[in-house]
DRENFIMI-783675 format. One record per residue (C-alpha): residue in three letters; x, y, z. Coordinates in Angstrom, 3 decimals. Example, Ala and Ser with C-alpha at 12.3 -4.5 7.8 and 13.67 -1.06 7.14 Angstrom:
2
ALA:12.300:-4.500:7.800
SER:13.670:-1.060:7.140
This chain:
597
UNK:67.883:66.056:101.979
UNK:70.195:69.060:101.893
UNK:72.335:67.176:104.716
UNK:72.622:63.895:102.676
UNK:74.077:66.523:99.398
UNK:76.470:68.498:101.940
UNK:77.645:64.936:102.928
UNK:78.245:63.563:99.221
UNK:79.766:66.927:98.574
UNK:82.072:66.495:101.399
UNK:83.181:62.748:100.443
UNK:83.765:64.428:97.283
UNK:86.257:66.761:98.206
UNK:88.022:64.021:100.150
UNK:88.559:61.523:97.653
UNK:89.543:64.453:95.245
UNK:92.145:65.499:97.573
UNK:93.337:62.074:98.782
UNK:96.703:60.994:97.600
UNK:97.487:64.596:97.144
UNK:101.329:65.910:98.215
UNK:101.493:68.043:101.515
UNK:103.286:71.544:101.127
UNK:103.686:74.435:103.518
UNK:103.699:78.061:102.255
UNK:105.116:79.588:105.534
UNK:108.626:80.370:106.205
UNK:109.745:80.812:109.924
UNK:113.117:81.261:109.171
UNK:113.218:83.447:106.395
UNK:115.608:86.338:108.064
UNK:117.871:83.439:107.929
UNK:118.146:82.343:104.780
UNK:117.779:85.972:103.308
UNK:121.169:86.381:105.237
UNK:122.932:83.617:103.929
UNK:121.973:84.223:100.400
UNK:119.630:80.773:100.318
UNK:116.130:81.311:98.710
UNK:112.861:82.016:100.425
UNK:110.681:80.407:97.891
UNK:109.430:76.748:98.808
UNK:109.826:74.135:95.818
UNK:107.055:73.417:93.666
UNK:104.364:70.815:94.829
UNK:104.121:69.325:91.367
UNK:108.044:69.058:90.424
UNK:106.714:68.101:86.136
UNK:104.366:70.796:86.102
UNK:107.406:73.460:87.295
UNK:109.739:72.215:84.467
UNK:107.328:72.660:81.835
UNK:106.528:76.137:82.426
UNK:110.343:76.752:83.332
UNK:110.946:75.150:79.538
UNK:108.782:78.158:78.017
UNK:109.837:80.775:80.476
UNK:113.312:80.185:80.001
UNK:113.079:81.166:76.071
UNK:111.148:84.497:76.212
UNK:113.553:86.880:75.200
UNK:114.369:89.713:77.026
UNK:114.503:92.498:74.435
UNK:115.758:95.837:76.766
UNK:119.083:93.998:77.473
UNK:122.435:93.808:75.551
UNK:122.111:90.839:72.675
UNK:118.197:90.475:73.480
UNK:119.320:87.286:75.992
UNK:116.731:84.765:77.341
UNK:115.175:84.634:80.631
UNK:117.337:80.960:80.870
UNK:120.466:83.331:79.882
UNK:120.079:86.083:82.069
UNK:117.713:85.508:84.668
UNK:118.833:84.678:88.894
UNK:117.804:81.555:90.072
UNK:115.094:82.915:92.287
UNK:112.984:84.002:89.193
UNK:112.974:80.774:88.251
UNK:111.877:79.776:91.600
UNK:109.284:81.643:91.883
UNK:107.912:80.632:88.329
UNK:108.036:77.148:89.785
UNK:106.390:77.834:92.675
UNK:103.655:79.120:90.567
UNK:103.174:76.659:87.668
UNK:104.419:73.529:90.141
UNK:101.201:74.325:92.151
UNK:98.811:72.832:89.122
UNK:97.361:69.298:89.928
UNK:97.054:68.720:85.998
UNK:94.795:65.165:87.948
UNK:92.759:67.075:89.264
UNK:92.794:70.450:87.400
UNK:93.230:72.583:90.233
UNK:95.689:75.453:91.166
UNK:96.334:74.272:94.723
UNK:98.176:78.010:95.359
UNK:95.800:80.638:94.197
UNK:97.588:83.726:95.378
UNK:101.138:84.702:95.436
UNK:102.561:87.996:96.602
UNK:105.713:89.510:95.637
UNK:107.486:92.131:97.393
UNK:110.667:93.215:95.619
UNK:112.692:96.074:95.564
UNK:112.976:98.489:92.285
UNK:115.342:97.947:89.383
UNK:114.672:93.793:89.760
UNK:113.033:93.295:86.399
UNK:109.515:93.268:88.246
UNK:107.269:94.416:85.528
UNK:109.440:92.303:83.048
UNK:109.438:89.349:84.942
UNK:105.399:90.040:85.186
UNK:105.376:89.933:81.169
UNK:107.276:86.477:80.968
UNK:105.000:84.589:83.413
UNK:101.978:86.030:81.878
UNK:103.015:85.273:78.368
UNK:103.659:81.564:80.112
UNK:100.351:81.336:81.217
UNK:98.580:82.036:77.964
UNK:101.490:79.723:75.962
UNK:99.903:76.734:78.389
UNK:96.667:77.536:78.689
UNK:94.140:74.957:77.770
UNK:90.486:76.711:77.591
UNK:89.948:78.391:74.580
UNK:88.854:82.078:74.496
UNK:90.490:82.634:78.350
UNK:91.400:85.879:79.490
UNK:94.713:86.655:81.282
UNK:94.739:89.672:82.633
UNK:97.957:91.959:83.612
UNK:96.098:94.820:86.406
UNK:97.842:98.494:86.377
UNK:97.395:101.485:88.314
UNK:97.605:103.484:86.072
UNK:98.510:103.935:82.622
UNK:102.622:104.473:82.746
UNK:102.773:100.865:84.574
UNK:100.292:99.518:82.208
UNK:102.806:100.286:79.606
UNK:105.359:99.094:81.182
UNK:104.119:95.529:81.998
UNK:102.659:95.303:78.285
UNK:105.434:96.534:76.342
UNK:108.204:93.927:77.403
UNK:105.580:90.749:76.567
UNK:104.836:92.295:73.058
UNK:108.688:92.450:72.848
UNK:108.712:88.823:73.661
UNK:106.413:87.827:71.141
UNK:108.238:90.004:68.354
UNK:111.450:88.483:69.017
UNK:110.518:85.348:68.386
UNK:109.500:84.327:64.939
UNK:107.641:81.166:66.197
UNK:105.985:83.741:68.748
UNK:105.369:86.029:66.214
UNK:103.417:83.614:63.923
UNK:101.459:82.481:67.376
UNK:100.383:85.752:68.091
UNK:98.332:88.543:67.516
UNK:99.544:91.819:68.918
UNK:97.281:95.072:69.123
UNK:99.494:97.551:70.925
UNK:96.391:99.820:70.641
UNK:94.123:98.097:72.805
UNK:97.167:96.648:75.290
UNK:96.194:92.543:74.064
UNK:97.834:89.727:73.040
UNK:96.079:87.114:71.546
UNK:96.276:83.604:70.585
UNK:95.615:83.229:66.866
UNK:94.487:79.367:67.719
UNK:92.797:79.181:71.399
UNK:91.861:82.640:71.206
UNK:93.281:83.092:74.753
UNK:94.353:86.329:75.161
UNK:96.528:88.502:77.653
UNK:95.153:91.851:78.465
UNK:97.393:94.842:80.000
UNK:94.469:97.447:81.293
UNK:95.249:100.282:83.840
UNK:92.526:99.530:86.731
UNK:88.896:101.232:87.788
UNK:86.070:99.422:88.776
UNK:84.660:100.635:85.248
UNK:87.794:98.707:82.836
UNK:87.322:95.530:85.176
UNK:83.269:95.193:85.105
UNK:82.590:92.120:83.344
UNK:86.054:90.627:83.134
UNK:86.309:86.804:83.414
UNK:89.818:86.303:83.993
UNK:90.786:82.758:85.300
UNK:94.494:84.387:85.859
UNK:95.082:87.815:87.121
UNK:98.319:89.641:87.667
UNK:98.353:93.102:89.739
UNK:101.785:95.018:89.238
UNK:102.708:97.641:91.873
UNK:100.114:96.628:94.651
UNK:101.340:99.851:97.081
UNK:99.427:101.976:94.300
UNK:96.428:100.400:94.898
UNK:96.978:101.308:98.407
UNK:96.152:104.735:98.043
UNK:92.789:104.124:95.876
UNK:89.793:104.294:98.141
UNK:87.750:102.012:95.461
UNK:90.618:99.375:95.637
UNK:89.004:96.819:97.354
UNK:85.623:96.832:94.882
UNK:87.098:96.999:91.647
UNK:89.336:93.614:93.113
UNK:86.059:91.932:93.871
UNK:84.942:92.484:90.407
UNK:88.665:91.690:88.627
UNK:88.835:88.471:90.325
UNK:85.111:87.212:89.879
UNK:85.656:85.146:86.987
UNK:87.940:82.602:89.473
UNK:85.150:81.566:91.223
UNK:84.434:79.103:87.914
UNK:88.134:78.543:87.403
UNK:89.516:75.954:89.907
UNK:93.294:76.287:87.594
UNK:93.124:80.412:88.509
UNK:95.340:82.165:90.538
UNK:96.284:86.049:91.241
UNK:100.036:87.413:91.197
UNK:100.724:90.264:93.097
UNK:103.589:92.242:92.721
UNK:104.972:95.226:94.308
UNK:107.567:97.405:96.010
UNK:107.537:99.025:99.195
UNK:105.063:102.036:99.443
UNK:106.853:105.780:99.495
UNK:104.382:106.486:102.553
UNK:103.295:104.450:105.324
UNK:101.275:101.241:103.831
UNK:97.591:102.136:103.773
UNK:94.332:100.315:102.260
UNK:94.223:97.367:100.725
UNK:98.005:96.979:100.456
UNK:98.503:97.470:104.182
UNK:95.815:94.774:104.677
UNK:97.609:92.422:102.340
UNK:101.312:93.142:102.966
UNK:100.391:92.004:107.046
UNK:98.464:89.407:106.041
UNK:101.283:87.661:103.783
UNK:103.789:88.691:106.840
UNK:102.009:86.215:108.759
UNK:101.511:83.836:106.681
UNK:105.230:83.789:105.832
UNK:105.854:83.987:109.797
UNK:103.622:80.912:110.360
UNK:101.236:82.814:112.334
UNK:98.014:82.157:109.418
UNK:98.117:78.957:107.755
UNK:96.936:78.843:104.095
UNK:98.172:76.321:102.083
UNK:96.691:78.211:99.291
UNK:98.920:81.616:99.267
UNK:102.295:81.686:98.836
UNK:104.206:84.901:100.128
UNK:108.253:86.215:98.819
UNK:108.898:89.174:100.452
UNK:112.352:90.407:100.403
UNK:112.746:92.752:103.673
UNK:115.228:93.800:106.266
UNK:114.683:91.278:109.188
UNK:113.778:93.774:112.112
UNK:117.081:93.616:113.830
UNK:118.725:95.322:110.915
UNK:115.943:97.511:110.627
UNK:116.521:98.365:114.409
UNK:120.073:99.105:113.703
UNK:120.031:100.613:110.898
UNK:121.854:97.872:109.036
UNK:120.217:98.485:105.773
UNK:121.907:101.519:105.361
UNK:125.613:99.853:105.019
UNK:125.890:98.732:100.936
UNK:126.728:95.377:102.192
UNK:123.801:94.686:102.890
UNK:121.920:95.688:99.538
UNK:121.547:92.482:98.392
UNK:118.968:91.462:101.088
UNK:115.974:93.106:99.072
UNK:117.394:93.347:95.619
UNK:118.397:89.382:94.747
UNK:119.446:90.619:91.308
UNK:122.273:92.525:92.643
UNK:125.255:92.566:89.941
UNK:122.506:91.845:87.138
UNK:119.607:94.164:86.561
UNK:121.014:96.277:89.823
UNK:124.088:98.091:90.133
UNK:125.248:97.932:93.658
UNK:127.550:101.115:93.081
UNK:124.439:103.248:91.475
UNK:122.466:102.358:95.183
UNK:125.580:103.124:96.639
UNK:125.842:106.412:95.197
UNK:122.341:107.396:95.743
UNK:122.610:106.515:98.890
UNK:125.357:109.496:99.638
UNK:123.469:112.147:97.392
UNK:119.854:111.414:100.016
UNK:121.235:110.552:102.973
UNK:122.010:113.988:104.340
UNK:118.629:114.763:103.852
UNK:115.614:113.214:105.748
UNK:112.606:114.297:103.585
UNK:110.994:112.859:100.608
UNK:113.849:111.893:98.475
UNK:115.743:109.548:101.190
UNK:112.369:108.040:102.006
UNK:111.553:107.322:98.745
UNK:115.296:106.019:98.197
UNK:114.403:103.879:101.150
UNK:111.288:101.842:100.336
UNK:111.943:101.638:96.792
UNK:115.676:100.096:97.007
UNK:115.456:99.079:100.145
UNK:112.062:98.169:100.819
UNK:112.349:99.848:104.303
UNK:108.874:100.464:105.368
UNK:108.112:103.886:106.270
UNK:106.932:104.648:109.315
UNK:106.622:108.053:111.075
UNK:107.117:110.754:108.076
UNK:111.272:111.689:109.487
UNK:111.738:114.819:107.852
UNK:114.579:117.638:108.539
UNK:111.835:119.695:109.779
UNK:109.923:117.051:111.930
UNK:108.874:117.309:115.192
UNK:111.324:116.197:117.572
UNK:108.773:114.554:119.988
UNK:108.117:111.892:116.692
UNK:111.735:110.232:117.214
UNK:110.393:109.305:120.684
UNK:106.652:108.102:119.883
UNK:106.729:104.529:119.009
UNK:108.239:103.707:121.919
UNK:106.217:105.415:124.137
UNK:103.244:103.513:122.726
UNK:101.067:101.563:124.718
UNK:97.548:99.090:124.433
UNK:95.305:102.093:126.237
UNK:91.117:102.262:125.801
UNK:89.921:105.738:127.718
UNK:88.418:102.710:130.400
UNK:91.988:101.953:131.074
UNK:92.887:105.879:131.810
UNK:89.941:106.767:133.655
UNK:90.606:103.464:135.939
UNK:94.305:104.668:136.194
UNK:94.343:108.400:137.055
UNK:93.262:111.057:139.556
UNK:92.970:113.591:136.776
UNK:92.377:114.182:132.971
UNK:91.670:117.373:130.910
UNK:90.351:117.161:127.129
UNK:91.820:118.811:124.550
UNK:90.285:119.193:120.647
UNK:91.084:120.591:117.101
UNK:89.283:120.862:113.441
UNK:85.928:119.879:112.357
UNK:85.864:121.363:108.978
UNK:83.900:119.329:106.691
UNK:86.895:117.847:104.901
UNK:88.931:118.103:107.880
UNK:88.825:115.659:110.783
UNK:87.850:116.489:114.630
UNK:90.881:115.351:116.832
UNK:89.980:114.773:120.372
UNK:92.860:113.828:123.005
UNK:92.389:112.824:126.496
UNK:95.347:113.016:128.562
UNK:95.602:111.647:132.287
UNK:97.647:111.968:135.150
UNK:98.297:108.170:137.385
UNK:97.197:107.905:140.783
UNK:99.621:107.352:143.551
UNK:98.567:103.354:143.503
UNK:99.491:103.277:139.720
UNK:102.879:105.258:139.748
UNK:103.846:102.606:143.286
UNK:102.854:99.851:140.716
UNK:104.923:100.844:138.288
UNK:107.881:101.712:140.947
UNK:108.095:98.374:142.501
UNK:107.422:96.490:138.773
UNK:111.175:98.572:137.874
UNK:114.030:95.518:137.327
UNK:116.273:96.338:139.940
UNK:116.580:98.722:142.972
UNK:118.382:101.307:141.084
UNK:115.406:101.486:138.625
UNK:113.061:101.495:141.490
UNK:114.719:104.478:142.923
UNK:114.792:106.580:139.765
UNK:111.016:105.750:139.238
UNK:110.454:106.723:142.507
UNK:111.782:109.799:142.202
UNK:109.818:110.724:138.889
UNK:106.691:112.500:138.839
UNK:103.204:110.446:138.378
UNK:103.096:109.353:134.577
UNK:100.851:110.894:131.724
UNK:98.341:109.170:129.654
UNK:96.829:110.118:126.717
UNK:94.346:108.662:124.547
UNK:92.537:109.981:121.027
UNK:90.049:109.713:118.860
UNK:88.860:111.360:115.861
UNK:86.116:111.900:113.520
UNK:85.814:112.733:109.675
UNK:82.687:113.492:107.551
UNK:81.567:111.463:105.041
UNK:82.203:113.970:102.657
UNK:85.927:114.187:103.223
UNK:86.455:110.783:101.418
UNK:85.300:112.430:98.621
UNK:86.881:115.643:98.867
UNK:90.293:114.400:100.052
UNK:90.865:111.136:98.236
UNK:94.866:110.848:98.756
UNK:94.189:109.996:102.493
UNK:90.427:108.462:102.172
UNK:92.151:104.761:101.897
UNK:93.968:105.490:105.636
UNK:90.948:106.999:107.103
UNK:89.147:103.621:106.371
UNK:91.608:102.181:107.906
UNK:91.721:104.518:110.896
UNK:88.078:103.597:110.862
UNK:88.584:99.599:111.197
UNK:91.092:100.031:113.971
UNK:88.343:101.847:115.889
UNK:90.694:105.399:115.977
UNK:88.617:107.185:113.995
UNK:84.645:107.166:113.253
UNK:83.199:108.459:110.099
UNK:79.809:110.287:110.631
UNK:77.236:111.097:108.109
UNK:75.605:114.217:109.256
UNK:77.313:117.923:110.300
UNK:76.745:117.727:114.736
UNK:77.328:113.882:114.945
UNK:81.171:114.587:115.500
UNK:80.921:117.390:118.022
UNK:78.037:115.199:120.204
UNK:80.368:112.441:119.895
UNK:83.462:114.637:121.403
UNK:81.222:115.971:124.190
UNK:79.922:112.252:124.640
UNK:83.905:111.131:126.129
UNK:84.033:114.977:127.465
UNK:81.138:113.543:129.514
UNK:82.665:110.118:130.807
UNK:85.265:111.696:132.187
UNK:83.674:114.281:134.291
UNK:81.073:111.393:135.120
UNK:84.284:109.504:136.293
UNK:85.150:112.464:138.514
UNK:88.291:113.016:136.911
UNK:87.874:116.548:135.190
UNK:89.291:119.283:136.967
UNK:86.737:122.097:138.387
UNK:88.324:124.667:135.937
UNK:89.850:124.637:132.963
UNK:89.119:121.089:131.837
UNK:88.250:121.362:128.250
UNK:90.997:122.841:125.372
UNK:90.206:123.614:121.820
UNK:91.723:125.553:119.078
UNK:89.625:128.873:119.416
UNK:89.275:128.935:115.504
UNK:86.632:126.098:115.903
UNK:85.408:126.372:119.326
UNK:81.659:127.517:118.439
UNK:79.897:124.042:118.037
UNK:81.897:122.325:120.739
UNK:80.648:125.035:123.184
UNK:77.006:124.931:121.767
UNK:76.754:121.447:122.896
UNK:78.702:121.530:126.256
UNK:76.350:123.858:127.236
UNK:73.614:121.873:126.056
UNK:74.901:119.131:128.490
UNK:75.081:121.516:131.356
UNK:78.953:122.712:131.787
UNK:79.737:125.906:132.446
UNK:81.858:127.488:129.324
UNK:83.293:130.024:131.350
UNK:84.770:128.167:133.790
UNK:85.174:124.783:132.242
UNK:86.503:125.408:128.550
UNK:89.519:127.279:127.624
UNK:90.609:128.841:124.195
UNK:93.789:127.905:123.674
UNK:95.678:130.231:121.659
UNK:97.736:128.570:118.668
UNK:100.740:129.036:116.731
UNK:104.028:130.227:118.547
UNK:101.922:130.713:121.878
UNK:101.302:126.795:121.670
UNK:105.657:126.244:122.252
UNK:105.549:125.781:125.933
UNK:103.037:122.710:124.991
UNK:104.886:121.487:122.410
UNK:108.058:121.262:124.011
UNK:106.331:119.865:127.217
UNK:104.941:117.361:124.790
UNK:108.209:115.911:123.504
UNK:110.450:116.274:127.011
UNK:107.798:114.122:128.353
UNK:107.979:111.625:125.116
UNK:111.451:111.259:125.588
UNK:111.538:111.217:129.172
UNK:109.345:108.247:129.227
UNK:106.956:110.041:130.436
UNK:104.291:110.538:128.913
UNK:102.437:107.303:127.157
UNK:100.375:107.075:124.298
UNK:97.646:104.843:123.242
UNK:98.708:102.862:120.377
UNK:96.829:103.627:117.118
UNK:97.355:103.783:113.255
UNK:96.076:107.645:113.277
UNK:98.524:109.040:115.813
UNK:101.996:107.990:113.716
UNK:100.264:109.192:110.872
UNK:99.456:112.523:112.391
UNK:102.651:113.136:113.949
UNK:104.264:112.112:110.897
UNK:102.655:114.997:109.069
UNK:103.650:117.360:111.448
UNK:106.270:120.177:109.868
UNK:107.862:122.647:112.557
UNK:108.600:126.330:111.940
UNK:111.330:128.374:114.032
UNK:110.325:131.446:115.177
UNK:113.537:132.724:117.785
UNK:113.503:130.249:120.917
UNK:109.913:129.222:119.624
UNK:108.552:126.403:117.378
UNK:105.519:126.322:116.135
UNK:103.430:123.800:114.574
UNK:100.779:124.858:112.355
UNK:98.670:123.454:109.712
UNK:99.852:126.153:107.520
UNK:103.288:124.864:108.010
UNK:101.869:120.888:107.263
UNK:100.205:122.152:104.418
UNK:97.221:119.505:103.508
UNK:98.665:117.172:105.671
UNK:96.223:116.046:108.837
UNK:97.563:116.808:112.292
UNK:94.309:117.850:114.141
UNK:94.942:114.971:116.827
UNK:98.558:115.952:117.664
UNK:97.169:119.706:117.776
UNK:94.381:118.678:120.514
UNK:97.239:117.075:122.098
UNK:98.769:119.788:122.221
UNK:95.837:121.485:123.390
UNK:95.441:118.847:126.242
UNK:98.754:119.044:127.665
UNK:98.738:122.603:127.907
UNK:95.839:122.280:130.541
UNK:97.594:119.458:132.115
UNK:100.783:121.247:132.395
UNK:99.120:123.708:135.249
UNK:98.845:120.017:137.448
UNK:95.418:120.313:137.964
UNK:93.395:118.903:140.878
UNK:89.926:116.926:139.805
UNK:86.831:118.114:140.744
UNK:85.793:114.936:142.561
UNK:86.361:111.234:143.356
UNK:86.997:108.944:140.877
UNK:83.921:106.668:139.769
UNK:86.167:104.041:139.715
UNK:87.427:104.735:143.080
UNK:83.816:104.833:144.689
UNK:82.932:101.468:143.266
UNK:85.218:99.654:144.687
């Protein structure tokens, strides 16, 4: 019986979705068209639909500008795409939204929040269901404001409007005085969202959400009521993030990049994101004014190209928070490692010393490797860091794999390669006690770089566990193997012991602070050198990213003073690791891998 329903259910859908138009939500050659000015947004599926919602739209007022003009007056062409895009996806046939997500990634200053208002307001102008809820989603309480304030302004300067609707600035609602359908402005927690039924959500300033660990729950519960409502759909809307993307607008922004790229295909989400293609990322092309119009398409309207421009001068000279921040909001230039003045030089050369590297893959390609480690507080993390030295096979591999024979002979002349690998591990506890980064350690935790433990000793057996695979391997050397800050050496030693190295001869206390420079500077002459390469992992960027540097004479230092709460306990046991591997040690015995073969 239940196979005879899932059939009828099946023709069902069919002849419900036979006749219907085809549309593509990708766009492979959006650099392209960014480029040449053309728009990014495809046309609406249902052409009528599109020019009925445009018909509304177009006479909302805007009340912040000069003469209180209309969207139809003042507004670029590619708002009024992506309204389209958005209302032209209704089968009014059928009754179904056939795009149910849309994702908008504009620079600042291009009437976001305003143009958030407008379609909104649209929505709940058209809507057919009596008592629906629209819902506007904030972050907090500042954007709340200023997504609700510009659609009350809407309705106010418009008599007609006026008589339509019920404002209650108290309360953040707008309500229908006939359907009762209402549009609600609420700054976001899982507790404000419990319950809500909204058949049409819109989220303003999506990177925000980024940084909230509970992100991803209270969206579960905001969007619930759209499981009943085949005509919903969810807006989001956003700049770039003033860090490097984390949570659930990390997840999202990569998922619409592929989806854009043609690498996903779902007919049913539509993503506009105005970026630098990476070429001009590469060269550095957003930084020329010409080029400002890429990521702000009302350039000349709500954005003053000479205002960016003179920004631009006032930051650029500096590399810390303000020229970041200039960056990804303006620009929508993704931030990647943190490039302060006082960064660490070796993070200029890490990217590109990145590599796809499991500890398997070291162990099977060196002779030697020495394990260094740092933190464990109970809201700190536990960095580990392996870091390997290539056999004589590997380093000929890589020698004859060089392009041509001038290559060849300048590999052949370099010393064996380093590898290093990482890992690290937080307590459960520190998501609680350091909620700015909880959102990136969960996603440390999904790319497998980092494991969150629930009991104290879990870490440090953990840490000893690799500690054990490599000596098992027969790559740790007979002395000095093992390096860890000496401020938290107590537990790590406990449990070597218990697992029958000798701590005198095996583990070494590496002094920190301006003693650590010889390290340090090893560190980034092998980075930039080529090498020394890294596995490739969310946590590492991040880590060296936080990492501030102090000069002390012909010394640098990197401290976690010096960081201040920033997390750099895997670049420290780096550091740790290298300074053992920096004495070329020999390995106490053949490989495993070697006597398998």
């Amino acid at each position: 019986m239940a196979t005879k329903e899932r059939e009828k259910a099946a023709a069902r859908r069919a002849a419900k979705h036979a006749g219907r138009p085809q549309w593509v939500t990708s766009c492979p050659d959006w650099a392209d068209r960014l480029r040449s000015g053309r728009s990014i947004i495809q046309p609406p599926i249902f052409a009528d639909q599109a020019q009925a919602a445009l018909a509304i739209f177009k006479e909302l007022r805007v009340v912040d500008l000069p003469g209180k003009p209309t969207f139809g007056e003042c507004a670029e062409q590619w708002v009024f795409d992506f309204v389209a895009a958005i209302f032209g996806a209704y089968d009014a046939e059928s009754g179904d939204q056939l795009i149910r997500e849309f994702y908008l990634l504009i620079s600042k200053k291009n009437t976001k929040s305003t143009i958030a208002a407008g379609i909104m307001l649209t929505a709940v102008i058209l809507c057919w269901r009596n008592d629906e809820e629209h819902l506007i989603l904030a972050p907090t309480k500042e954007v709340a404001d200023n997504s609700f304030k510009p659609a009350a302004a809407m309705v106010r300067a418009d008599d007609e409007l006026a008589d339509l609707f019920h404002v209650q600035d108290h309360i953040r609602t707008i309500t229908h005085r006939v359907t009762k359908a209402s549009l609600k402005v609420v700054a976001a927690d899982t507790d404000t969202v419990s319950g809500k039924k909204s058949g049409r959500v819109l989220v303003d300033e999506h990177w925000l959400f980024g940084k909230q660990p509970k992100a991803e729950a209270m969206f579960m519960e905001a969007l619930g009521g759209q499981v009943s409502r085949n005509e919903g759909w969810v807006i989001y809307l956003t700049t770039q993030s003033d860090e490097p993307p984390a949570g659930v607008f990390k997840d999202k922004l990569n998922y619409y990049r592929d989806v854009r790229d043609g690498k996903i295909i779902d007919p049913k989400s539509l993503g506009v994101l105005y970026e630098f293609p990476q070429d001009m990322i590469e060269s550095k092309a957003y930084l020329e004014p010409a080029n400002f119009y890429i990521t702000n398409p009302n350039l000349g309207r709500s954005v003053s190209a000479e205002w960016l421009e003179d920004q631009l001068k006032k930051v650029q000279a500096r590399t810390d928070g303000p020229f970041q921040q200039f960056l990804a909001k303006h620009l929508n230039v993704e931030i990647g490692l943190n490039l302060r003045s006082d960064r660490w030089a070796g993070a200029d050369f890490w990217e590109e010393a990145e590599i796809v590297l499991t500890l398997d893959d070291l162990l099977r390609r060196c002779e030697v490797a020495v394990v260094g480690g740092d933190g464990g507080g109970l809201d700190d993390l536990l960095g580990q860091a392996v870091v390997g030295r290539e056999t004589e096979a590997e380093h000929e591999k890589w020698v004859q794999s060089a392009p041509n024979s001038d290559e060849a002979f300048s590999r052949a002349l370099t010393g064996r390669r380093w590898l290093a690998w990482f890992h690290a591990w937080a307590h459960k506890i520190a998501l609680e006690r350091r909620k700015e980064i909880a959102p990136r350690l969960l996603d440390f935790q999904r790319e497998d770089c980092l494991t969150i433990v629930d009991r104290p000793g879990q870490d440090v057996q953990e840490f000893v566990d690799n500690v054990c695979r490599v000596r098992d391997a027969g790559l740790l050397p007979e002395k000095q193997g093992i390096g860890v800050d000496a401020a938290g050496i107590g537990d790590i030693v406990d449990e070597l012991q218990a697992r029958d190295f000798d701590i005198q001869k095996d583990v070494v206390a590496v002094s920190q602070g301006w003693r650590l420079t010889g390290a340090i500077k090893t560190t980034e002459r092998k980075l930039a050198g080529g090498d020394l390469l890294v596995a490739k992992s969310g946590l590492m960027p991040w880590s060296v990213g936080n990492a501030r540097t102090v000069q002390q004479g012909n010394a640098v230092s990197i401290t976690k003073q010096a960081s201040g709460t920033a997390k750099i306990d895997p670049l420290m046991a780096l550091f740790d690791a290298v300074s053992l591997m920096a004495m070329n040690p020999v390995s106490a015995g053949r490989s495993f891998w070697e006597t398998t073969v």
